[in-house]
ROKOLSE-971412 format. One record per residue: residue number from 1; residue in one letter; x, y, z of N, C-alpha, C, O in turn. Coordinates in nm, 3 decimals. Layout:
N
{site NUM A {X Y Z} {X Y Z} {X Y Z} {X Y Z}}
...
END
This chain:
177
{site 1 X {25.190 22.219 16.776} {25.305 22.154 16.718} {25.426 22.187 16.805} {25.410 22.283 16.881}}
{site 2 X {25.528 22.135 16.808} {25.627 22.135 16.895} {25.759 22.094 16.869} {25.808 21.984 16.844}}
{site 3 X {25.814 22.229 16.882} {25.950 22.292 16.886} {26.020 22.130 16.758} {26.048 22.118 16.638}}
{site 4 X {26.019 22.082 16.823} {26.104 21.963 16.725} {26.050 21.869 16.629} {26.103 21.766 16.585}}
{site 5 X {25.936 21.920 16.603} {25.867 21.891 16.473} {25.871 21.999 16.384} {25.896 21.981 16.265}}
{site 6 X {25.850 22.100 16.426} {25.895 22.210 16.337} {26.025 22.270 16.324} {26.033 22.389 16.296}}
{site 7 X {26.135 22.193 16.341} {26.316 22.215 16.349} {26.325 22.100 16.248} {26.424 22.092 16.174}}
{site 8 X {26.206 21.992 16.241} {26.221 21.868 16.158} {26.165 21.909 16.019} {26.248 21.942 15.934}}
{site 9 X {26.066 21.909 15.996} {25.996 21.999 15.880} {26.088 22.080 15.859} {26.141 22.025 15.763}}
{site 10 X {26.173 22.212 15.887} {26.248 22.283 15.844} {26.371 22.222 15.743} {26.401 22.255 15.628}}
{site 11 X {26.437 22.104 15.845} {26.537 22.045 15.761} {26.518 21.992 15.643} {26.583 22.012 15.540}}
{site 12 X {26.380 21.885 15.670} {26.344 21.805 15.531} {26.297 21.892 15.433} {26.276 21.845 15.321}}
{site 13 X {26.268 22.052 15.463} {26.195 22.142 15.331} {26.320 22.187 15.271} {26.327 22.210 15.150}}
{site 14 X {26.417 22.200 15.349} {26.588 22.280 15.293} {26.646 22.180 15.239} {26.729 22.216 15.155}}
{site 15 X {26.636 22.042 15.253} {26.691 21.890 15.210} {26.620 21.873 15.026} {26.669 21.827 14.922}}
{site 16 X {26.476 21.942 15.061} {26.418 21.907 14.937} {26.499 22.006 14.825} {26.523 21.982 14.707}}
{site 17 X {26.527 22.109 14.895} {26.533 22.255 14.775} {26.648 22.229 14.755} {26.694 22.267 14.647}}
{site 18 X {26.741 22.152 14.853} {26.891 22.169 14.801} {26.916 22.054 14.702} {27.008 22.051 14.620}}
{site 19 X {26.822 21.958 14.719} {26.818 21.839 14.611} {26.742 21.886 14.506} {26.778 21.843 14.396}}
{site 20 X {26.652 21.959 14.505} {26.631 22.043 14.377} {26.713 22.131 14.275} {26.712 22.150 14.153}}
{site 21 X {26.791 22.179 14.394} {26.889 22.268 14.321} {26.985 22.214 14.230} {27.017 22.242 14.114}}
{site 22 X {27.041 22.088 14.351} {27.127 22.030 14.234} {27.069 21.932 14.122} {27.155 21.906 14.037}}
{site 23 X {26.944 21.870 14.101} {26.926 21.815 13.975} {26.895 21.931 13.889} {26.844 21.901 13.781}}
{site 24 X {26.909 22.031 13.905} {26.892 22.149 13.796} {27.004 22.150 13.732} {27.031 22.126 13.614}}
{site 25 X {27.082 22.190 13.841} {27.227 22.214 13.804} {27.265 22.099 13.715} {27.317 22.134 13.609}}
{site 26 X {27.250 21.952 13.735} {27.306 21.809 13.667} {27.213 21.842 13.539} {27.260 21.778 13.445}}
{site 27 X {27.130 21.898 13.508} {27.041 21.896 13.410} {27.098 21.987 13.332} {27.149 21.952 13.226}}
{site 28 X {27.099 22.144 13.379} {27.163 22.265 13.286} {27.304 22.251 13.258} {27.334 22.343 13.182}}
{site 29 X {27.411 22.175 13.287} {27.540 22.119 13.240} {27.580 21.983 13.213} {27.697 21.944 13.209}}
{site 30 X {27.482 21.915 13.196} {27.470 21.746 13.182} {27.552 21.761 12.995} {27.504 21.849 12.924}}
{site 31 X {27.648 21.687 12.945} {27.757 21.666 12.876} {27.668 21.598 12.770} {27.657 21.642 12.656}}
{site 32 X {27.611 21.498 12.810} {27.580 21.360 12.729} {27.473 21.429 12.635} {27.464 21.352 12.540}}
{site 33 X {27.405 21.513 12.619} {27.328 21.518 12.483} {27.326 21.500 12.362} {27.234 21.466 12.288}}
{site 34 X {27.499 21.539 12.331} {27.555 21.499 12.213} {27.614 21.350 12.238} {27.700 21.332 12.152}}
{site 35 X {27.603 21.252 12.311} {27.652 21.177 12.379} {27.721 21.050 12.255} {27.656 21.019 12.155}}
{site 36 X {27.837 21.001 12.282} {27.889 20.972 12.145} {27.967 20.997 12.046} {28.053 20.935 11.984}}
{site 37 X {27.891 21.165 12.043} {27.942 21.183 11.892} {28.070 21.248 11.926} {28.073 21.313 12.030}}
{site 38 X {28.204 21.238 11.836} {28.300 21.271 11.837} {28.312 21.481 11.786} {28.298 21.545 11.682}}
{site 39 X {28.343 21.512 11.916} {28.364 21.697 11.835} {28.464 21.727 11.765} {28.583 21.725 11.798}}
{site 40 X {28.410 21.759 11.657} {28.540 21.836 11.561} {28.522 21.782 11.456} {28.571 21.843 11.361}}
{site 41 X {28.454 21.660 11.426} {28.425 21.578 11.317} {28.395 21.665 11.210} {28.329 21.767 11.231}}
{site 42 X {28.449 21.628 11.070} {28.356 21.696 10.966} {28.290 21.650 10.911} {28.339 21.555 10.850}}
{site 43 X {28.180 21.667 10.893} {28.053 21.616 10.848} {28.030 21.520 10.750} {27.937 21.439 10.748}}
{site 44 X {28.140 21.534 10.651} {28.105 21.415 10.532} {28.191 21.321 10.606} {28.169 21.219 10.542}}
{site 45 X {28.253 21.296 10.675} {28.321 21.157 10.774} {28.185 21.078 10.812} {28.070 21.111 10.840}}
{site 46 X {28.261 20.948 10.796} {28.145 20.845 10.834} {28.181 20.799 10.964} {28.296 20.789 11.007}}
{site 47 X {28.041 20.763 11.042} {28.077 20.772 11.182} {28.104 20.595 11.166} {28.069 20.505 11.090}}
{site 48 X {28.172 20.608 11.267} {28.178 20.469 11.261} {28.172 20.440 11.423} {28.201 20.519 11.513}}
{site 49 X {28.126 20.305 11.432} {28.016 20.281 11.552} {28.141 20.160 11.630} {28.155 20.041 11.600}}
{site 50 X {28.216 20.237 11.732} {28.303 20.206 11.857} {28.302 20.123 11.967} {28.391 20.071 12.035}}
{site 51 X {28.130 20.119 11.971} {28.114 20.012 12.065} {28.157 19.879 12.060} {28.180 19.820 11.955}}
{site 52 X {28.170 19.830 12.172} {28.226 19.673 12.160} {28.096 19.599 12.217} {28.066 19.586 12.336}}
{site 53 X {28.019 19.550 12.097} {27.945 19.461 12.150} {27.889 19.319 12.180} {27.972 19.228 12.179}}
{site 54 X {27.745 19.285 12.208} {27.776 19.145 12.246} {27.789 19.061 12.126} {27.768 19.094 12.010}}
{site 55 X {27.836 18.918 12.183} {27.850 18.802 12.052} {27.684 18.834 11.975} {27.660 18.866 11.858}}
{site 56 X {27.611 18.816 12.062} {27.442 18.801 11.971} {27.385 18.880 11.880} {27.305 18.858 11.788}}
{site 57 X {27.468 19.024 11.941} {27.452 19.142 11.869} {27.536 19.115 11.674} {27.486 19.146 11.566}}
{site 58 X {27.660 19.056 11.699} {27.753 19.098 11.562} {27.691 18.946 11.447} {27.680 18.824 11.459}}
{site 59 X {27.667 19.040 11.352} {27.648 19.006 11.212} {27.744 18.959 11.161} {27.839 19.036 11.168}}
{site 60 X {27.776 18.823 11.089} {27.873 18.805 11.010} {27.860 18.677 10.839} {27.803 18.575 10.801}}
{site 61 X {27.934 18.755 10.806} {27.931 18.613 10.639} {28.061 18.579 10.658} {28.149 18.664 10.670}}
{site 62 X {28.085 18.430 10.661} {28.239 18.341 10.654} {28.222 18.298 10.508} {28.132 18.241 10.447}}
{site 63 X {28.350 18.349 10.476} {28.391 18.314 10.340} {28.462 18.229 10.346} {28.490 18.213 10.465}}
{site 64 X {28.516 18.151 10.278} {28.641 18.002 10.293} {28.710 18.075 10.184} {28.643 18.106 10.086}}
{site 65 X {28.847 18.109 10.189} {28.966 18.175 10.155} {29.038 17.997 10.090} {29.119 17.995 9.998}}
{site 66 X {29.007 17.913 10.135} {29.102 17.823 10.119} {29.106 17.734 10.015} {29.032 17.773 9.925}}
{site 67 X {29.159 17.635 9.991} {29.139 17.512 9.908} {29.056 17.393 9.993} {29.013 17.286 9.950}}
{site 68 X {29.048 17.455 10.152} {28.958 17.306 10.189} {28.812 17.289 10.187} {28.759 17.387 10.240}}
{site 69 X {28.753 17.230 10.159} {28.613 17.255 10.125} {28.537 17.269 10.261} {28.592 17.237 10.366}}
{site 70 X {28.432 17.310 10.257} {28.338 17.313 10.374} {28.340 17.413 10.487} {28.247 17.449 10.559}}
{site 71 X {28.493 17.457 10.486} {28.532 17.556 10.604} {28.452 17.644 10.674} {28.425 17.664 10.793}}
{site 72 X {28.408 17.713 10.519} {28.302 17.811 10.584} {28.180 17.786 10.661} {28.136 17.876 10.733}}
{site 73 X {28.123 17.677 10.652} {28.051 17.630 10.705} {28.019 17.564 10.844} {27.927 17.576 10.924}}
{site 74 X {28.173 17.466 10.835} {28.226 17.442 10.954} {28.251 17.544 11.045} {28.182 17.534 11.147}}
{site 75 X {28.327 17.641 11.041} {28.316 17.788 11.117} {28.213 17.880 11.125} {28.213 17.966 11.213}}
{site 76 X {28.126 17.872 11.044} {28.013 17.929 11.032} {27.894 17.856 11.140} {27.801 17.929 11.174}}
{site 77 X {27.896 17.740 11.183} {27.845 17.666 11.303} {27.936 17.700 11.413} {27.888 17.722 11.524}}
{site 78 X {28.040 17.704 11.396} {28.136 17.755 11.520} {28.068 17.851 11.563} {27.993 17.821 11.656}}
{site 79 X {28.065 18.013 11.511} {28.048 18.109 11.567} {27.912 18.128 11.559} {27.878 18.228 11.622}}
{site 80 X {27.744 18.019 11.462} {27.664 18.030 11.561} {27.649 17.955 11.712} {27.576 18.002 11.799}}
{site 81 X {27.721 17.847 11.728} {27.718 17.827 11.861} {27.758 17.902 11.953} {27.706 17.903 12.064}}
{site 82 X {27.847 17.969 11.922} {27.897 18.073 11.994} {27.805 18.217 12.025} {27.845 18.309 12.096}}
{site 83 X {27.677 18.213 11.957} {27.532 18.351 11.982} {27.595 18.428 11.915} {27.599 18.543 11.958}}
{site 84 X {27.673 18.397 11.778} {27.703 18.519 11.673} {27.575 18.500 11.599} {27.501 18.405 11.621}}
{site 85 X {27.555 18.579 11.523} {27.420 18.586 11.400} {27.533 18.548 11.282} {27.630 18.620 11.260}}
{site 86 X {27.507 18.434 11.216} {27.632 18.431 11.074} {27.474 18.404 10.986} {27.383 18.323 11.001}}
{site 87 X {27.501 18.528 10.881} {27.400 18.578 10.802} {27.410 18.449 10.684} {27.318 18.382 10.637}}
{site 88 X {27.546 18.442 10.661} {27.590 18.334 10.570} {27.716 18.293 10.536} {27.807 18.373 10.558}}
{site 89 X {27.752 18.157 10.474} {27.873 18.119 10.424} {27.869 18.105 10.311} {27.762 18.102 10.250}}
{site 90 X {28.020 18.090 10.240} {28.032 18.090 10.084} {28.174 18.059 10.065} {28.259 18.068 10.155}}
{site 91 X {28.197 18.020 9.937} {28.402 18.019 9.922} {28.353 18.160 9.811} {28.264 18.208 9.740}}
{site 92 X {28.517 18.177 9.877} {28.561 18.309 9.840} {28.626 18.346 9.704} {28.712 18.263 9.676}}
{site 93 X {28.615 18.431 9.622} {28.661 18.400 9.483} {28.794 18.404 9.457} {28.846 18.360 9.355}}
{site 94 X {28.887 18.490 9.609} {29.011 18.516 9.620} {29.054 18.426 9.777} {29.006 18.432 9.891}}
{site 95 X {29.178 18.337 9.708} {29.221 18.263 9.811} {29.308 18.341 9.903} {29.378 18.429 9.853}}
{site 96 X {29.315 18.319 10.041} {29.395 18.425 10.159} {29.537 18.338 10.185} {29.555 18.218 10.167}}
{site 97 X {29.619 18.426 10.228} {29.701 18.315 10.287} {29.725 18.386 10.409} {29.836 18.347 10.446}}
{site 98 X {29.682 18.466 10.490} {29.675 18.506 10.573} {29.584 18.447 10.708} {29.478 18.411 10.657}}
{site 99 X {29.579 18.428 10.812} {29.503 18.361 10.961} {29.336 18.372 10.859} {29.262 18.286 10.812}}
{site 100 X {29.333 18.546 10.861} {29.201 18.554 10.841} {29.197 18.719 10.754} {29.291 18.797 10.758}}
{site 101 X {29.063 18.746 10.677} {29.095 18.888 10.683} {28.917 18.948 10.743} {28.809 18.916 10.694}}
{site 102 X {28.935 19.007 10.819} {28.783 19.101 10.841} {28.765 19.252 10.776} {28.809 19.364 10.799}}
{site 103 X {28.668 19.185 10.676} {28.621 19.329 10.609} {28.481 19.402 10.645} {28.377 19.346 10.612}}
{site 104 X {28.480 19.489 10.692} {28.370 19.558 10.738} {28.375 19.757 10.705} {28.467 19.830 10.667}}
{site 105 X {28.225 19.785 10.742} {28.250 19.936 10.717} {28.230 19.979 10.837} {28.234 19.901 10.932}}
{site 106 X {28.200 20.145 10.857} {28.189 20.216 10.979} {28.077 20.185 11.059} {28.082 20.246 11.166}}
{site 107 X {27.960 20.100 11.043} {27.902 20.041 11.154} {27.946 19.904 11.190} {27.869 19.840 11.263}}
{site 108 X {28.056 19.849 11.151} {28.081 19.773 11.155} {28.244 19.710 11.276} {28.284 19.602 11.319}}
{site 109 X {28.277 19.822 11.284} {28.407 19.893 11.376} {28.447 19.791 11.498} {28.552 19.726 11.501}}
{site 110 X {28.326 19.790 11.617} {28.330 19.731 11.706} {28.307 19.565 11.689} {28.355 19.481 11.765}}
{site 111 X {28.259 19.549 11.621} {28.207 19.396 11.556} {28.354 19.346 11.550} {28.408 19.283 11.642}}
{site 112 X {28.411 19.378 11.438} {28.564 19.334 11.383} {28.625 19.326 11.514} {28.655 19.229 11.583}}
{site 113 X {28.639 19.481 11.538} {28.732 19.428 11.663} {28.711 19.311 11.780} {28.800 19.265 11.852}}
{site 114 X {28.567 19.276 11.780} {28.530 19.170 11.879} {28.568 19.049 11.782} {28.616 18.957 11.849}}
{site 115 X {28.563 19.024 11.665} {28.580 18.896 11.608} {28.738 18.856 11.649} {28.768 18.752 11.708}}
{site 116 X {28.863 18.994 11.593} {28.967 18.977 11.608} {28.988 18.918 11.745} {29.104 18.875 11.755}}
{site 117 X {28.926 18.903 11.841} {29.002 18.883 11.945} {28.948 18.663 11.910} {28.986 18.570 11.981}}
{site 118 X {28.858 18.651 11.785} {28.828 18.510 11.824} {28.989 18.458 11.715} {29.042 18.347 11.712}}
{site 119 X {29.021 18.559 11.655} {29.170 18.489 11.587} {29.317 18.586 11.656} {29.414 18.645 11.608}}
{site 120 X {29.271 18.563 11.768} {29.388 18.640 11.854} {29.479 18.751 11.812} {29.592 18.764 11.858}}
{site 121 X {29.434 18.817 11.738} {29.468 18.946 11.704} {29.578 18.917 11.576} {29.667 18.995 11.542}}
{site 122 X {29.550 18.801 11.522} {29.660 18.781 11.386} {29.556 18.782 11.294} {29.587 18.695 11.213}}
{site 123 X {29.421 18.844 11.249} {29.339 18.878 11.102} {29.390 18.973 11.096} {29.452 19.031 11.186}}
{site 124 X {29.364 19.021 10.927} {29.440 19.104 10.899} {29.266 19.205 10.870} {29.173 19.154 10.807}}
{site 125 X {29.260 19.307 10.914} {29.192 19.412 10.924} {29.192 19.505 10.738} {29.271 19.563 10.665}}
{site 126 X {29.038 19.464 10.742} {29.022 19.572 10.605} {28.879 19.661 10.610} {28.764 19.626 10.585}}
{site 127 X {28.943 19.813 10.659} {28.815 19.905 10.648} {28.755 19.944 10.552} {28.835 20.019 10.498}}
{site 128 X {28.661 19.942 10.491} {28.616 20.067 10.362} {28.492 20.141 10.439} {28.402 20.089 10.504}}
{site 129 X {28.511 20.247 10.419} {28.395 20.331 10.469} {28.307 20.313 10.352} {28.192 20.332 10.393}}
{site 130 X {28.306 20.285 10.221} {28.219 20.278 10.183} {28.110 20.187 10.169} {28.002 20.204 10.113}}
{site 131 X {28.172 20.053 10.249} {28.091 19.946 10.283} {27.982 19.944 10.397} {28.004 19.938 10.518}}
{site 132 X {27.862 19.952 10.335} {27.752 19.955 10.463} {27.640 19.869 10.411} {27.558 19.879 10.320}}
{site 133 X {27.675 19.767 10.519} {27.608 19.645 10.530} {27.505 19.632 10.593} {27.420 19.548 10.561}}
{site 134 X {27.489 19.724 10.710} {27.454 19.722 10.853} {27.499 19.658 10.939} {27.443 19.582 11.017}}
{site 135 X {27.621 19.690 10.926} {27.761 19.672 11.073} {27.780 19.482 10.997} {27.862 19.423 11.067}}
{site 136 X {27.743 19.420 10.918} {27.803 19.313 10.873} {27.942 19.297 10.850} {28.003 19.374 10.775}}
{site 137 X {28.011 19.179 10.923} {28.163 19.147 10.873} {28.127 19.012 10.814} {28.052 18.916 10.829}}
{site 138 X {28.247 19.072 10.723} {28.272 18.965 10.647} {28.451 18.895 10.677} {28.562 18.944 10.656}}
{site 139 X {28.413 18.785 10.724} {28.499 18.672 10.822} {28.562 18.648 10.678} {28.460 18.665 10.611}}
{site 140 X {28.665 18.619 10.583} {28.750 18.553 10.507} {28.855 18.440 10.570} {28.968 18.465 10.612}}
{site 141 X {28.802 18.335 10.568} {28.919 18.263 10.632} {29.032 18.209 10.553} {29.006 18.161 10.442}}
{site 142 X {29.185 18.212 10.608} {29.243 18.210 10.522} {29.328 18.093 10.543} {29.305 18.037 10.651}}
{site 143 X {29.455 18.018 10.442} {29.530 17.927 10.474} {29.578 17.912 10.582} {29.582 17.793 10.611}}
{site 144 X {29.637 18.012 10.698} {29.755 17.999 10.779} {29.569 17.960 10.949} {29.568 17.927 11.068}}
{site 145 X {29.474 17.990 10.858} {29.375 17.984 10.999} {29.357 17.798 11.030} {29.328 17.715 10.943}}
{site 146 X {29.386 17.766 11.190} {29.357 17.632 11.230} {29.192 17.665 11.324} {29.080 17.648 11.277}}
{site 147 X {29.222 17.706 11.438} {29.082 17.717 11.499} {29.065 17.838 11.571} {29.151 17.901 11.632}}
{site 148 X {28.949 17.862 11.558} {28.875 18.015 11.674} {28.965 17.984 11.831} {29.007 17.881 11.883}}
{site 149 X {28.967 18.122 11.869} {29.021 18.088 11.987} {28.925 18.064 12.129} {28.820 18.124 12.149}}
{site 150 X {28.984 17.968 12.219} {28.869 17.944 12.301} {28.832 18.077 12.397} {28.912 18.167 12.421}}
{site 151 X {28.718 18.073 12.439} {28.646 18.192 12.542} {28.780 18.241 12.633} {28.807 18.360 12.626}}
{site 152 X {28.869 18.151 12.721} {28.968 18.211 12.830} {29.059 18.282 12.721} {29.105 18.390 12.757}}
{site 153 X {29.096 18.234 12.581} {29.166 18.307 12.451} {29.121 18.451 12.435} {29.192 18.549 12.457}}
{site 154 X {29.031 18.452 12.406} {28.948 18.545 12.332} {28.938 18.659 12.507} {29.001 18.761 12.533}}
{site 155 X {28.863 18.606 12.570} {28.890 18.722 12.675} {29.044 18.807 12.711} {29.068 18.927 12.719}}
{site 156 X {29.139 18.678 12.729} {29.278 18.763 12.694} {29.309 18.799 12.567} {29.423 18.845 12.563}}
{site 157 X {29.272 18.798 12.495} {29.335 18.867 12.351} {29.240 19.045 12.373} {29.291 19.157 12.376}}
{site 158 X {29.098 19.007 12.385} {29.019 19.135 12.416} {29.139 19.266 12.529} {29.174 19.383 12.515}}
{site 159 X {29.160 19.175 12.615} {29.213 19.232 12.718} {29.384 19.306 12.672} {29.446 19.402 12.719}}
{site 160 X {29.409 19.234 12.588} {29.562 19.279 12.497} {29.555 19.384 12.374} {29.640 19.463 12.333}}
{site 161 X {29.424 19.355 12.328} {29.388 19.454 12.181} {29.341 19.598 12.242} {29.379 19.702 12.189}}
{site 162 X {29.258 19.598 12.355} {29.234 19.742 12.418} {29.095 19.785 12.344} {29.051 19.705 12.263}}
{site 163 X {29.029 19.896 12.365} {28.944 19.928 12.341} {28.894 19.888 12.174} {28.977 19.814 12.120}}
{site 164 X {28.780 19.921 12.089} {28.778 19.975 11.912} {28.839 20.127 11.914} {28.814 20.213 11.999}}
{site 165 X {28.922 20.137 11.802} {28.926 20.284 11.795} {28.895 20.281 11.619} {28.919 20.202 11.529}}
{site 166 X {28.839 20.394 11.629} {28.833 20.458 11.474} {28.885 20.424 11.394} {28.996 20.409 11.443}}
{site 167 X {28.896 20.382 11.247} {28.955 20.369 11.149} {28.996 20.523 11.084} {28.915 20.614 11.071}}
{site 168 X {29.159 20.531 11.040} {29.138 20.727 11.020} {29.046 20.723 10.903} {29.009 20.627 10.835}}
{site 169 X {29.018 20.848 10.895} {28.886 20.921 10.848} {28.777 20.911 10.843} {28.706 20.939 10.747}}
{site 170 X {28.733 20.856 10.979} {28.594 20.840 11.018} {28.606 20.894 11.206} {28.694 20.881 11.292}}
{site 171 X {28.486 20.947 11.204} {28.475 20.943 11.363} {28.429 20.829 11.419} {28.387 20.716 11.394}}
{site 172 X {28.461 20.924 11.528} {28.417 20.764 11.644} {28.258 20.784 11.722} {28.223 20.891 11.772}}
{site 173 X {28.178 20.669 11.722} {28.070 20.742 11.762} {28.018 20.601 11.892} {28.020 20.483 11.854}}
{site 174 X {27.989 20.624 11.991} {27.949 20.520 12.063} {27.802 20.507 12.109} {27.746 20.589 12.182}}
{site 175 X {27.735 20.376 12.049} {27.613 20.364 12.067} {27.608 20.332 12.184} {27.687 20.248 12.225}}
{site 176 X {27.495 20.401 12.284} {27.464 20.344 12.391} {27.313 20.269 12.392} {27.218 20.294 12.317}}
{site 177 X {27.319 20.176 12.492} {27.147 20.132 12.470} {27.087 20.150 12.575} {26.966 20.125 12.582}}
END
């Protein structure tokens, strides 16, 4: 064997151990195990789920808030064309006079906030932690609402509203997939 095959072998065996070393190291201080969960939380807090996800992913029921008939329905085809899941429509037993209102619970967090951006950030937001649907919103549409906003809308409104954050007294927890 000769001199520069064995100076070569040397490097690639010290190349291996030092790349060994450090996936140890990324392994014995790697952060993400608890990955998500908010520290400091106290335990009876409901987590509520931060992610912003896709249209196909969010669950929703449109209620018609209004005196016009059909609404819900009519919007309720809106946002399945749009690859929302709309579980169902109905009129609402309480009329809105507000754009819209989105009621949802703590799996429900990131959903709302993605709907708000389809009524440009004028629904009026209602949390209950005690509502668990399985991340279901419930869309109320109300008098002052004319139409969803279009995709170039909705991307700038996303882009103006900023991340989901927590509703207070719940943590924040981010699902990854």
């Amino acid at each position: 064997m000769s001199f520069a095959r064995v100076r070569a072998l040397v490097a690639v065996g010290l190349l291996a151990v030092l790349a060994l070393v450090f996936v140890v190291v990324a392994l014995v201080r790697d952060t993400q195990s608890n990955a998500g969960i908010a520290e400091g939380c106290p335990d009876d807090w409901p987590r509520a789920n931060v992610t912003l996800p896709e249209r196909k992913d969010v669950k929703i029921k449109v209620l018609n808030g209004t005196d016009r008939p059909g609404l819900a329905a009519v919007i309720g085809d809106d946002f399945r064309n749009r690859d929302f899941q709309v579980v169902s429509h109905a009129n609402s037993k309480k009329k809105i006079d507000a754009v819209a209102v989105l009621r949802y619970g703590p799996q429900g967090v990131g959903s709302a906030h993605l709907l708000q951006a389809y009524f440009l950030g004028r629904a009026k937001l209602e949390y209950n932690p005690g509502y668990d649907d399985a991340g279901v919103v419930r869309v109320v549409l109300g008098n002052q609402f004319q139409q969803l906003a279009t995709t170039t809308e909705v991307n700038q409104s996303l882009g103006d509203l900023g991340a989901p954050v927590a509703p207070p007294g719940s943590c924040p927890v981010v699902n990854e997939k």
